[in-house]
Gaussian input, Z-matrix of N, CA and C with variables (Angstrom, degrees):
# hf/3-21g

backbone

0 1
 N
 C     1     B1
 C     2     B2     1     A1
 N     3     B3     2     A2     1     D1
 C     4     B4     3     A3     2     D2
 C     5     B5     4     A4     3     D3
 N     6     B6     5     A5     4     D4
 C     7     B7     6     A6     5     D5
 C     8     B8     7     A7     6     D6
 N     9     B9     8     A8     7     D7
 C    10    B10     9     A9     8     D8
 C    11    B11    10    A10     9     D9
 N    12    B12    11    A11    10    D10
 C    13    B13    12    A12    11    D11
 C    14    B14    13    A13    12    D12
 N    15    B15    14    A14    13    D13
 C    16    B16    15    A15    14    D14
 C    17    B17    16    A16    15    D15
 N    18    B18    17    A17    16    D16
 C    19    B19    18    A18    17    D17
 C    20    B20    19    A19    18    D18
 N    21    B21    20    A20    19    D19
 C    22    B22    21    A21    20    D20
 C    23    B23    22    A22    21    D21
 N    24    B24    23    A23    22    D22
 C    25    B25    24    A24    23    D23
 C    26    B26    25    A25    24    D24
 N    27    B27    26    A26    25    D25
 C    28    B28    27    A27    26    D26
 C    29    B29    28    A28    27    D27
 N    30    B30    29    A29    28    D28
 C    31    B31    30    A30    29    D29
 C    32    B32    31    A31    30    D30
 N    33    B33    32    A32    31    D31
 C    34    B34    33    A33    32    D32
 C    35    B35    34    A34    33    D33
 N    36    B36    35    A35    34    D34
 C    37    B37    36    A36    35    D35
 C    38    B38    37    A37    36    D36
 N    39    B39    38    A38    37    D37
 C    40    B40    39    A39    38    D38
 C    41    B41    40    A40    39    D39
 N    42    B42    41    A41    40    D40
 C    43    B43    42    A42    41    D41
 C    44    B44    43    A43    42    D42
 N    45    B45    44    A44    43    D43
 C    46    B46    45    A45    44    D44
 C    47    B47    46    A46    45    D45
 N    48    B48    47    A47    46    D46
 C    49    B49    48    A48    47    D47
 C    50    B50    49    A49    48    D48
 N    51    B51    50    A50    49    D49
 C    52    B52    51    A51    50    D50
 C    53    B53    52    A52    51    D51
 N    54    B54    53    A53    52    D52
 C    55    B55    54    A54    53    D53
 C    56    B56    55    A55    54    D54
 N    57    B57    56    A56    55    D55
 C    58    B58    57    A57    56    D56
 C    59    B59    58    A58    57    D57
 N    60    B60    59    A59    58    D58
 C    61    B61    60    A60    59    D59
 C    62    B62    61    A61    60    D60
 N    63    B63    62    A62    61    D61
 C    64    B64    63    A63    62    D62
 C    65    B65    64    A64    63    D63
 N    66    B66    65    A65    64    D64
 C    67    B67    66    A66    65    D65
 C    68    B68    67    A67    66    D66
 N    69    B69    68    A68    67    D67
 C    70    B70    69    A69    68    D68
 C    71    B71    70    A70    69    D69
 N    72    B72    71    A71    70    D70
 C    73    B73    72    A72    71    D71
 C    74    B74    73    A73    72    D72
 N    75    B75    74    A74    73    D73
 C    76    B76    75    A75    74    D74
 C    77    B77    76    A76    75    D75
 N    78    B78    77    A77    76    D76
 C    79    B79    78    A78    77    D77
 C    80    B80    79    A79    78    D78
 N    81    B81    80    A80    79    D79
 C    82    B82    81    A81    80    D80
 C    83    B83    82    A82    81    D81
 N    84    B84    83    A83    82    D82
 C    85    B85    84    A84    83    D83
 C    86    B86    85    A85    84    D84
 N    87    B87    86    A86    85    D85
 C    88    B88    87    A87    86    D86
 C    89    B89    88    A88    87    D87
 N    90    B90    89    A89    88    D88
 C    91    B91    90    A90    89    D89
 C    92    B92    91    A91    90    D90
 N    93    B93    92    A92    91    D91
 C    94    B94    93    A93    92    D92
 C    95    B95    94    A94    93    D93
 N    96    B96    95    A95    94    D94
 C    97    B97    96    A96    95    D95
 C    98    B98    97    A97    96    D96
 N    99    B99    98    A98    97    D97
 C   100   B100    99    A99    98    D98
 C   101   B101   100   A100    99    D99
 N   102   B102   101   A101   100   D100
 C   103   B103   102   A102   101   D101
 C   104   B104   103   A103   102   D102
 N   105   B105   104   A104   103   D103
 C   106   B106   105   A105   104   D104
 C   107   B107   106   A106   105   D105
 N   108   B108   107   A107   106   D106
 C   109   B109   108   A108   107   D107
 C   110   B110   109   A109   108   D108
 N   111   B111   110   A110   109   D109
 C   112   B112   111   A111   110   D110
 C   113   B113   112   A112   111   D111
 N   114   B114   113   A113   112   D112
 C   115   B115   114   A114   113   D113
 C   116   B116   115   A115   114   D114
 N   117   B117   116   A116   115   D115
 C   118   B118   117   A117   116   D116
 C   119   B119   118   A118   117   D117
 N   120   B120   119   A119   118   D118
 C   121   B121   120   A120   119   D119
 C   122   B122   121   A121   120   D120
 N   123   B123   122   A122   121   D121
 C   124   B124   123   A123   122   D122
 C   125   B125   124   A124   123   D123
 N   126   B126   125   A125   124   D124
 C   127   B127   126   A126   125   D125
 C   128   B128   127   A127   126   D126
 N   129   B129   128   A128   127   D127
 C   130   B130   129   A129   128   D128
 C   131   B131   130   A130   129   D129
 N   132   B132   131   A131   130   D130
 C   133   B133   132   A132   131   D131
 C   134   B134   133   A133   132   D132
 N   135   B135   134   A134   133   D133
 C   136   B136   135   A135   134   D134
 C   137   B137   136   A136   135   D135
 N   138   B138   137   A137   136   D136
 C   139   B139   138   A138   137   D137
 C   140   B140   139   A139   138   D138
 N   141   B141   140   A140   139   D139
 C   142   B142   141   A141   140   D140
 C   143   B143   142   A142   141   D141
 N   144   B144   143   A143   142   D142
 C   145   B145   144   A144   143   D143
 C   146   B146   145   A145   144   D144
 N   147   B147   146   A146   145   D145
 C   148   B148   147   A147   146   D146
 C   149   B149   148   A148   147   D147
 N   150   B150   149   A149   148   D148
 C   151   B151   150   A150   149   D149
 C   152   B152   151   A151   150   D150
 N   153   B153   152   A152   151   D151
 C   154   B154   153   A153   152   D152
 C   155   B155   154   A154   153   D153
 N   156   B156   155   A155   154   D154
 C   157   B157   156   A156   155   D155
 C   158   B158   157   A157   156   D156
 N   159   B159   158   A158   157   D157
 C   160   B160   159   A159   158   D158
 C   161   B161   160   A160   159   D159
 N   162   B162   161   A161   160   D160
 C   163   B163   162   A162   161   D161
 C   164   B164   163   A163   162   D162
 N   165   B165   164   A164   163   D163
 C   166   B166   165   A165   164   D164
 C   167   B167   166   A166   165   D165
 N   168   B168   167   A167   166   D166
 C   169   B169   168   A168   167   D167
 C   170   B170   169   A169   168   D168
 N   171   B171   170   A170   169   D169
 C   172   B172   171   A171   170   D170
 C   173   B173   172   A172   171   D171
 N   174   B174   173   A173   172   D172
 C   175   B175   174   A174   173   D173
 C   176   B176   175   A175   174   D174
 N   177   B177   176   A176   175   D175
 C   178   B178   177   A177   176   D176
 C   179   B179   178   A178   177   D177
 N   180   B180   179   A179   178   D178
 C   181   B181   180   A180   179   D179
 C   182   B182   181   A181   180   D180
 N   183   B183   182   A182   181   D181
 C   184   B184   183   A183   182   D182
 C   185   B185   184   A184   183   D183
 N   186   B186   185   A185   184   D184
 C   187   B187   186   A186   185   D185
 C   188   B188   187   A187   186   D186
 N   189   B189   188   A188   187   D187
 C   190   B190   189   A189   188   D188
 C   191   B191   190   A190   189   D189
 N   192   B192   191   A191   190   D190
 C   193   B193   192   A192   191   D191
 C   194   B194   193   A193   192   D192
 N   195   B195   194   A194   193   D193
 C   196   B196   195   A195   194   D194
 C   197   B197   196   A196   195   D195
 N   198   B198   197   A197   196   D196
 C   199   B199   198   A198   197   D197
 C   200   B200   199   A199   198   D198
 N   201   B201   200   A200   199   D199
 C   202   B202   201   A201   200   D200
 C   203   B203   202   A202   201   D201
 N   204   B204   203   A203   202   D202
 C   205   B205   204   A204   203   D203
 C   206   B206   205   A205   204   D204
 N   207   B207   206   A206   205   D205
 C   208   B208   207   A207   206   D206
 C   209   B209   208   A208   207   D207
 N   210   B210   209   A209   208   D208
 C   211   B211   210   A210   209   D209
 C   212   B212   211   A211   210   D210
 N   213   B213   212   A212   211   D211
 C   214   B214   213   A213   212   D212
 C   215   B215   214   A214   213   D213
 N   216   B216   215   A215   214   D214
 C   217   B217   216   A216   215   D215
 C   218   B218   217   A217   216   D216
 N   219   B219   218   A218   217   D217
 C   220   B220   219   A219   218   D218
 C   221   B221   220   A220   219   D219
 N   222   B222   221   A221   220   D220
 C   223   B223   222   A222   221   D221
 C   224   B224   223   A223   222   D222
 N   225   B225   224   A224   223   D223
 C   226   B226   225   A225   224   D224
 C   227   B227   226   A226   225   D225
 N   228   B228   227   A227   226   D226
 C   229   B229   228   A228   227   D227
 C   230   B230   229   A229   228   D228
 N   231   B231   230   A230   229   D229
 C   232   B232   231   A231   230   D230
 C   233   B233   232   A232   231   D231
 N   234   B234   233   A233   232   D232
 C   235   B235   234   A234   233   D233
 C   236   B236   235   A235   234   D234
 N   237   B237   236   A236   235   D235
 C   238   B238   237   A237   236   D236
 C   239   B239   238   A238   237   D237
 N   240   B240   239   A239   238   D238
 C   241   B241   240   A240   239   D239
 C   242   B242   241   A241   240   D240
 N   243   B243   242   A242   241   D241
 C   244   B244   243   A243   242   D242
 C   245   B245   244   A244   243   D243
 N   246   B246   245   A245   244   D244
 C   247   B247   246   A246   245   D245
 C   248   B248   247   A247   246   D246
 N   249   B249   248   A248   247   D247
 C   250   B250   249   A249   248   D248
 C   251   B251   250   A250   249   D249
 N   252   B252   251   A251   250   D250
 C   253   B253   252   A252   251   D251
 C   254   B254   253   A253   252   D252
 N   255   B255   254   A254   253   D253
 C   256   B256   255   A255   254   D254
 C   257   B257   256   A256   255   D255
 N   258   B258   257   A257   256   D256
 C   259   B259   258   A258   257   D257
 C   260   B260   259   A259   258   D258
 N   261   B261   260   A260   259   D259
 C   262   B262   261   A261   260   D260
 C   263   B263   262   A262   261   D261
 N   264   B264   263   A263   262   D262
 C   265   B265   264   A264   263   D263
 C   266   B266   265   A265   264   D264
 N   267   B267   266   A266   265   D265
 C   268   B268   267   A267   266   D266
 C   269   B269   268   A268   267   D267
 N   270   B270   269   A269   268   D268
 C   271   B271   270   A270   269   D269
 C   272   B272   271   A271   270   D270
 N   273   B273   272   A272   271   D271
 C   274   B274   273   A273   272   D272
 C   275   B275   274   A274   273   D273
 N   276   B276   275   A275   274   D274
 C   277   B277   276   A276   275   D275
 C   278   B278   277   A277   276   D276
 N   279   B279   278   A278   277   D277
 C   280   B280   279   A279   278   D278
 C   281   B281   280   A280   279   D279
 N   282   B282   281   A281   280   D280
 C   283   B283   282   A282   281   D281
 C   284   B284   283   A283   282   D282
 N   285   B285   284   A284   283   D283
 C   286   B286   285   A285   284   D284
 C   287   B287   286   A286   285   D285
 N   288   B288   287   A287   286   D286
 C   289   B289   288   A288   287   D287
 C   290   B290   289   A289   288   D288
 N   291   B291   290   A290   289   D289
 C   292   B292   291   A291   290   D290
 C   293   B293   292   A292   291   D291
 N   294   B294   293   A293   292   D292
 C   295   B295   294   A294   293   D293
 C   296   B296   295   A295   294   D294
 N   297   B297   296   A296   295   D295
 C   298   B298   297   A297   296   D296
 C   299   B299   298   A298   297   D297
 N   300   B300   299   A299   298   D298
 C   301   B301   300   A300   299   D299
 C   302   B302   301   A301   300   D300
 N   303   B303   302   A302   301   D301
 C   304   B304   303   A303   302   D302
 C   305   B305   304   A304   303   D303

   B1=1.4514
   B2=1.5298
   B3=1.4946
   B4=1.0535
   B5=1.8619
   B6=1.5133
   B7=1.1820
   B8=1.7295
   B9=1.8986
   B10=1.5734
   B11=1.6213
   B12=1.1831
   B13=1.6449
   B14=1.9127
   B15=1.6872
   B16=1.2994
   B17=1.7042
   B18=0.7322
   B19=1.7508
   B20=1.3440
   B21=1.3183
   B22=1.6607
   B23=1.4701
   B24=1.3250
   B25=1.4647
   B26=1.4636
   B27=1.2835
   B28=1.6385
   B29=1.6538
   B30=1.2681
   B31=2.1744
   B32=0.9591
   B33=0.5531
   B34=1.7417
   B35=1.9824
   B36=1.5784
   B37=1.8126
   B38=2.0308
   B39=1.2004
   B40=1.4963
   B41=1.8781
   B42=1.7700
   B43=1.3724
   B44=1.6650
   B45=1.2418
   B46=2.0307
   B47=1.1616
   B48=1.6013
   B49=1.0600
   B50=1.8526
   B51=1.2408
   B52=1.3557
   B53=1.4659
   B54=1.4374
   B55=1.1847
   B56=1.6867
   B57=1.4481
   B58=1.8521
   B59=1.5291
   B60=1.1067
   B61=1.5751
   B62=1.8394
   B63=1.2005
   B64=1.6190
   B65=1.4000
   B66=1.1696
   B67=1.3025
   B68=2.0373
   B69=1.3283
   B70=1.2661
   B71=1.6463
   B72=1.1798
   B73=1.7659
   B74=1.5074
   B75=1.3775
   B76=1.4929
   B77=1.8144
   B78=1.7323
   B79=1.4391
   B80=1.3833
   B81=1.4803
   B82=1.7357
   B83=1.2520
   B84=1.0212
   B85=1.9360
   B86=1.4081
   B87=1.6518
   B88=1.3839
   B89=1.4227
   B90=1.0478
   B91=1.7123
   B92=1.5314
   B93=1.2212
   B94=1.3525
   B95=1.5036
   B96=1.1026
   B97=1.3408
   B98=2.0769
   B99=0.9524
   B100=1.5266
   B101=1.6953
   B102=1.3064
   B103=1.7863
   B104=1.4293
   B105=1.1261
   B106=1.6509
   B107=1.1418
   B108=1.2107
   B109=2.3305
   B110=1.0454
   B111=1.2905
   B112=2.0138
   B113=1.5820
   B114=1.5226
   B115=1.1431
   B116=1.5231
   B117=1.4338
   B118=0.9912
   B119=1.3868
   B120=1.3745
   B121=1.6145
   B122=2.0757
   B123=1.4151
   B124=1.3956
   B125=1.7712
   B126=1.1405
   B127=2.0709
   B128=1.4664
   B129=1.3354
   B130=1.5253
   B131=1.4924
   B132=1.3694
   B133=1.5479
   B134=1.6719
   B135=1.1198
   B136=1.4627
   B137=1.9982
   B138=1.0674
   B139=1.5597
   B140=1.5982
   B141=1.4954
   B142=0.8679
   B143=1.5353
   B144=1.1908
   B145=1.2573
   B146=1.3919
   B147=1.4778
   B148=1.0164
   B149=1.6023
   B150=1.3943
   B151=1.3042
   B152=1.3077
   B153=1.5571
   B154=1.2191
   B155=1.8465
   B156=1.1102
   B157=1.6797
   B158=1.7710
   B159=1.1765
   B160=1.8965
   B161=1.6718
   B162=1.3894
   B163=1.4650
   B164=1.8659
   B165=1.3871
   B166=1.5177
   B167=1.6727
   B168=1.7130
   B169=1.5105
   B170=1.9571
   B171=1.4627
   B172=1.2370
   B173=1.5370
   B174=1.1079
   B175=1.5015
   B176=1.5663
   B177=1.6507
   B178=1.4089
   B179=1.5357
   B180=1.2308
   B181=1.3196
   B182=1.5759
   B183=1.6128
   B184=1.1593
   B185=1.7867
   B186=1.3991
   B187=1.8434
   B188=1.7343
   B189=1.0497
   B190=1.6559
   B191=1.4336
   B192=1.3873
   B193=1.8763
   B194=1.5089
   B195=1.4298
   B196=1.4944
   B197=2.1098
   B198=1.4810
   B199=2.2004
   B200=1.6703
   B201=1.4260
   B202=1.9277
   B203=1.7050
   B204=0.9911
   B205=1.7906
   B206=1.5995
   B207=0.9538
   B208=1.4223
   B209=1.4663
   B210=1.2571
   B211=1.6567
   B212=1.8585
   B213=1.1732
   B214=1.5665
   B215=1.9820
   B216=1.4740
   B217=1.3751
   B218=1.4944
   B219=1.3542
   B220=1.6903
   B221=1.4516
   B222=1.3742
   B223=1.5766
   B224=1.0666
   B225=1.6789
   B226=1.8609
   B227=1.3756
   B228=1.8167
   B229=1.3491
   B230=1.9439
   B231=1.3225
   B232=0.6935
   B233=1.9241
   B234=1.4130
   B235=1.6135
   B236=1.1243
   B237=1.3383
   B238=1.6424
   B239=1.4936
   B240=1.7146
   B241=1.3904
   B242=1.3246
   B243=1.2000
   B244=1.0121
   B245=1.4528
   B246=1.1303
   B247=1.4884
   B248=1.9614
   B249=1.1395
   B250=1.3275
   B251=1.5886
   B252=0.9687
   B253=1.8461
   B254=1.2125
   B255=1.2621
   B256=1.3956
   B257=1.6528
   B258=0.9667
   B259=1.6006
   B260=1.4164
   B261=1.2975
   B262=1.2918
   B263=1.5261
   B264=0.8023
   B265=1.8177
   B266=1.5745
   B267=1.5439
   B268=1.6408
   B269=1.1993
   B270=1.4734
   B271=1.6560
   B272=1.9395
   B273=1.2408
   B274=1.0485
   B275=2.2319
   B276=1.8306
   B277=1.1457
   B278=1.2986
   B279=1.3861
   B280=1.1838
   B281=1.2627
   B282=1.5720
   B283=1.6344
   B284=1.3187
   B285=1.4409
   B286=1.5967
   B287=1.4031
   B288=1.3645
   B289=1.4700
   B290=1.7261
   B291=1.0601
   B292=0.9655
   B293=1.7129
   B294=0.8096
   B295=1.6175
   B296=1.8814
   B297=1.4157
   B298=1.6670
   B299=1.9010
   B300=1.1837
   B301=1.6921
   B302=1.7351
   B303=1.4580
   B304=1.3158
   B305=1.1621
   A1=110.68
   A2=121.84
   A3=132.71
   A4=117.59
   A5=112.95
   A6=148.27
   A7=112.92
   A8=98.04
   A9=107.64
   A10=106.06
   A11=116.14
   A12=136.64
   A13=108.02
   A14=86.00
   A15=121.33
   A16=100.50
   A17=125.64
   A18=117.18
   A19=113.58
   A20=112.39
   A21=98.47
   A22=108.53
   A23=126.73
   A24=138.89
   A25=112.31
   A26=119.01
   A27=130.59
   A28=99.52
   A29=90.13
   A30=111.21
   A31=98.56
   A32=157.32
   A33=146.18
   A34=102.57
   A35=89.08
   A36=105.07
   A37=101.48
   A38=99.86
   A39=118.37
   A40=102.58
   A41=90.00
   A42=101.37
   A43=115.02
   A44=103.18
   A45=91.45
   A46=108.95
   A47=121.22
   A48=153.72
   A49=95.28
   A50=116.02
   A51=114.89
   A52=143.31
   A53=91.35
   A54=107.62
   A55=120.00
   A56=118.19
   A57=122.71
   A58=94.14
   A59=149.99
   A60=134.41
   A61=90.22
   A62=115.30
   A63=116.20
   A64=120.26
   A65=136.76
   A66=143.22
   A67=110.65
   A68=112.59
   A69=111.92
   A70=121.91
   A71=98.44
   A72=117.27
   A73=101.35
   A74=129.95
   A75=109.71
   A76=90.29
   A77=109.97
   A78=109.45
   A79=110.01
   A80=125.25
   A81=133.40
   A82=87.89
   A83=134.59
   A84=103.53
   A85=135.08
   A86=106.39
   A87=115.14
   A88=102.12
   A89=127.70
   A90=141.52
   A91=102.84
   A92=131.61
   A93=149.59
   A94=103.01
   A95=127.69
   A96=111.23
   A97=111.67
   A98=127.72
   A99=133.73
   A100=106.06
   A101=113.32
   A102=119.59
   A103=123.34
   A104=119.86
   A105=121.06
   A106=113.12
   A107=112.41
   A108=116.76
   A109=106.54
   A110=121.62
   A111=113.49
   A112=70.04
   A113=96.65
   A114=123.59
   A115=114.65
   A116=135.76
   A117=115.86
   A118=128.51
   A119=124.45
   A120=113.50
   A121=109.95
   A122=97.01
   A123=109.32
   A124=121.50
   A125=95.02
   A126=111.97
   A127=91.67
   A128=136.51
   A129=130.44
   A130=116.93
   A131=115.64
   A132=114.48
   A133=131.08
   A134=126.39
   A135=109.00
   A136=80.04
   A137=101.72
   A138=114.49
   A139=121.04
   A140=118.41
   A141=138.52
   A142=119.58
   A143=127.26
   A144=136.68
   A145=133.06
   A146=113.45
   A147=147.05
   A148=122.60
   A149=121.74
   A150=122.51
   A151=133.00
   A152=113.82
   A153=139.74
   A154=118.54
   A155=99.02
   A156=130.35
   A157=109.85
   A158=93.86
   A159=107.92
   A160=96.99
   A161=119.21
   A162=123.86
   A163=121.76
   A164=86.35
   A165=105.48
   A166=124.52
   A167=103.08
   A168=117.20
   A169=116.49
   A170=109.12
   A171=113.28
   A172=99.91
   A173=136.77
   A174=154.38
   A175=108.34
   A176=111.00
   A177=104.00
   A178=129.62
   A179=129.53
   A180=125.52
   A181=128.38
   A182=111.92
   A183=135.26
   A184=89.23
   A185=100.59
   A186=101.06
   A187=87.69
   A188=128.19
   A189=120.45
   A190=132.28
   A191=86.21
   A192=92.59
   A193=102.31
   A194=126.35
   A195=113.51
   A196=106.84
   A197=82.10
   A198=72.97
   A199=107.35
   A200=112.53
   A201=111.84
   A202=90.53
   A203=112.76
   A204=119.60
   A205=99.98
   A206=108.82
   A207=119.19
   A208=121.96
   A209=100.38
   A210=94.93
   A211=132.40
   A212=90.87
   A213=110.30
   A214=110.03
   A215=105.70
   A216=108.98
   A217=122.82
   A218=113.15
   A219=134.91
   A220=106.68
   A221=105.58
   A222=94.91
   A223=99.91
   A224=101.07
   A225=104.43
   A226=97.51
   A227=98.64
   A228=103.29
   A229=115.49
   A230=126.09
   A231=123.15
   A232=107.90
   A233=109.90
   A234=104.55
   A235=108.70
   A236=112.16
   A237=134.80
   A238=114.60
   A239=104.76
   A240=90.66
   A241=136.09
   A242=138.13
   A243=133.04
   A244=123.48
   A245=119.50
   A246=153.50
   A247=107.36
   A248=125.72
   A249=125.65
   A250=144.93
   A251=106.44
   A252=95.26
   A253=133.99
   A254=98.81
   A255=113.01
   A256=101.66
   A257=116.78
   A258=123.25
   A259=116.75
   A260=124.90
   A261=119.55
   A262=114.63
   A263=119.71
   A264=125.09
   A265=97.03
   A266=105.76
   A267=117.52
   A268=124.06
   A269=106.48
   A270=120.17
   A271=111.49
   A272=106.32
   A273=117.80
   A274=108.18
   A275=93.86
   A276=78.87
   A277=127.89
   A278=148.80
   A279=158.27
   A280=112.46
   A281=109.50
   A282=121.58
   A283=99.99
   A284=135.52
   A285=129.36
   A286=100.53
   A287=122.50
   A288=112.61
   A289=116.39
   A290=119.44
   A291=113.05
   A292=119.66
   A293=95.56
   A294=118.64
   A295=91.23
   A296=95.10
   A297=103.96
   A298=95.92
   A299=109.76
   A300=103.57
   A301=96.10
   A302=132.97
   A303=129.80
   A304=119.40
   D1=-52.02
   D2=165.33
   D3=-19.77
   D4=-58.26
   D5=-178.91
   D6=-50.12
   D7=-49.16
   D8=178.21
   D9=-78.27
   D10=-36.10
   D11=159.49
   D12=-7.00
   D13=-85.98
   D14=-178.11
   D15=-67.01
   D16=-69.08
   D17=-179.21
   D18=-47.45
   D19=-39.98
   D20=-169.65
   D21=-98.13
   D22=1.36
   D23=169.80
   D24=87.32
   D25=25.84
   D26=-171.93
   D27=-80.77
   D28=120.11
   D29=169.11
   D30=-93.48
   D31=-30.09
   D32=-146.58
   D33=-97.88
   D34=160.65
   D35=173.54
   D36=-77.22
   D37=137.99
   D38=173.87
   D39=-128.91
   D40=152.58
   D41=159.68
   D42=-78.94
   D43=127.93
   D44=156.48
   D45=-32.46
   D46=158.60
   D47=152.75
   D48=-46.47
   D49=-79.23
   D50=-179.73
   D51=-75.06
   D52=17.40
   D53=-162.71
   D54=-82.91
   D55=125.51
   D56=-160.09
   D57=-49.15
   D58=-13.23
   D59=-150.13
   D60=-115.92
   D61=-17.94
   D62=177.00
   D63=-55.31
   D64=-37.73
   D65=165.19
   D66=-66.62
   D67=-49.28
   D68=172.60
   D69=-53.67
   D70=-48.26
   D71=179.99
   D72=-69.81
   D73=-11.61
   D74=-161.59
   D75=-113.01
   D76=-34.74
   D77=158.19
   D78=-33.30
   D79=-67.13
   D80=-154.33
   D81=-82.89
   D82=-72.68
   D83=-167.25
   D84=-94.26
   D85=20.18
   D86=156.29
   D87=93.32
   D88=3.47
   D89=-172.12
   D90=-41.84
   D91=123.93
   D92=-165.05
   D93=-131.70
   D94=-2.41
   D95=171.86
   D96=166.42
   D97=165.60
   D98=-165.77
   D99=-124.84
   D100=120.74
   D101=10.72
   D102=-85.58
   D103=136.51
   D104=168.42
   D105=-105.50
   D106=134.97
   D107=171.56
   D108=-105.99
   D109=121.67
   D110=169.86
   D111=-101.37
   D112=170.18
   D113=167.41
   D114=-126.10
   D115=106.34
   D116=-174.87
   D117=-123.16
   D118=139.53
   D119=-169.96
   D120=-60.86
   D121=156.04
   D122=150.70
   D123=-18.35
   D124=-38.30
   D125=-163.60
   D126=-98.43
   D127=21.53
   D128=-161.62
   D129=35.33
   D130=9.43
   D131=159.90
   D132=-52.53
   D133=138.60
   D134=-155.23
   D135=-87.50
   D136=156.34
   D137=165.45
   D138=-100.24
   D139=-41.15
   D140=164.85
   D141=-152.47
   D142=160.95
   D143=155.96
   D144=-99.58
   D145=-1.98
   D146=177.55
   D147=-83.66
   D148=-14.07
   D149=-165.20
   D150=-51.82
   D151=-16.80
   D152=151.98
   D153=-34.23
   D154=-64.21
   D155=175.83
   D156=-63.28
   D157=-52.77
   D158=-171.07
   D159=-69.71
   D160=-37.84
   D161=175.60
   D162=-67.70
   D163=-55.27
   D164=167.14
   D165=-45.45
   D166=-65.58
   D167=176.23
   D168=-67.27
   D169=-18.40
   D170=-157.07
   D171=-148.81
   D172=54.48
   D173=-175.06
   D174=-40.47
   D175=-79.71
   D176=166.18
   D177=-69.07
   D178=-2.32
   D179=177.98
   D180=-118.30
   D181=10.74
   D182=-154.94
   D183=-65.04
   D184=-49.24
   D185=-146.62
   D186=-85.48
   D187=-20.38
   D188=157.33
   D189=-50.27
   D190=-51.03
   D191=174.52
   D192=-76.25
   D193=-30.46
   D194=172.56
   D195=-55.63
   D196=-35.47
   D197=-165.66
   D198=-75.38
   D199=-28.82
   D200=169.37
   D201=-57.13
   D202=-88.17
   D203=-171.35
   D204=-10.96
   D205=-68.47
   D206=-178.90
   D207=-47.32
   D208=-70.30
   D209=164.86
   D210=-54.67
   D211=-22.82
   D212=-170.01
   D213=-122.11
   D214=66.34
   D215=-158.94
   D216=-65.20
   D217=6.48
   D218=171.18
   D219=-81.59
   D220=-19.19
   D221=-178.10
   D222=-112.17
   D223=163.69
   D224=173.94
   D225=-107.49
   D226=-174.63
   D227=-179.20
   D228=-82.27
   D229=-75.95
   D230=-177.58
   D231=-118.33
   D232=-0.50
   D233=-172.98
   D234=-95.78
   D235=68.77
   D236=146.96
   D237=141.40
   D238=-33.62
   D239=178.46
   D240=-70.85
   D241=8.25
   D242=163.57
   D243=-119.16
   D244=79.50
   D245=169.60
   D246=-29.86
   D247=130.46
   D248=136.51
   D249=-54.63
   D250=125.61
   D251=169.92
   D252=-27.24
   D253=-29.27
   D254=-176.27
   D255=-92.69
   D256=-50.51
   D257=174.90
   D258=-55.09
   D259=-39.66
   D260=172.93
   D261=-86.08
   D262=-19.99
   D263=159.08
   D264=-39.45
   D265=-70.82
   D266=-179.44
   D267=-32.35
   D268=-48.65
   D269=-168.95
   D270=-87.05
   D271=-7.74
   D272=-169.47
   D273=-99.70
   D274=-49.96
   D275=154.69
   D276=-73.70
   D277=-24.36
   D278=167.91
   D279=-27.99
   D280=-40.58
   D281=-163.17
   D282=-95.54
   D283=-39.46
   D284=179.75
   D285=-76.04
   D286=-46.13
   D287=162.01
   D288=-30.79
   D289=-48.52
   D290=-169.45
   D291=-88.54
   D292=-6.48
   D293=-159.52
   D294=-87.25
   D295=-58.85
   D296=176.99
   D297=-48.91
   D298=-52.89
   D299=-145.45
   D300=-67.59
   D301=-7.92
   D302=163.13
   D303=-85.48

């Protein structure tokens, strides 16, 4: 494990592969497959389940939007709130669209 660690550039704490608590942890956050990132607050609150994605899509700013999320527990990290230009164009016509059809 150590080995996939170092190759794939992962900082962060992981369970062993064999480790007895791996089946429990993958019950509670729905884990579908490896690698998985929970992200979890100080309070063992999950922050995201997504950290994989928030790391991936957002490299240098991943562990920032984890500490707003955190401080600010209405928001998430990256699973939805932070929209594209292009995406909020979408959501925006969506709403006058709709606005007209009443």
């Amino acid at each position: 494990m150590a080995g996939y660690m170092n190759e794939t550039k992962m900082k962060w704490l992981a369970l062993p592969f064999d480790s007895p608590f791996k089946g429990k942890a993958a019950s509670k956050y729905g884990v579908r497959g490896i690698p998985t990132l929970i992200i979890l607050g100080p309070d063992g609150k999950t922050i995201t389940a997504n950290g994989r994605g928030d790391v991936t899509r957002h490299p240098g700013n991943a562990f920032n939007m984890w500490m707003k999320a955190h401080k600010n527990p209405g928001a998430k990290s990256d699973d939805g709130a932070q929209k594209t230009r292009k995406e909020k164009a979408v959501v925006a016509s969506a709403k006058k669209t709709r606005k007209k059809a009443k």
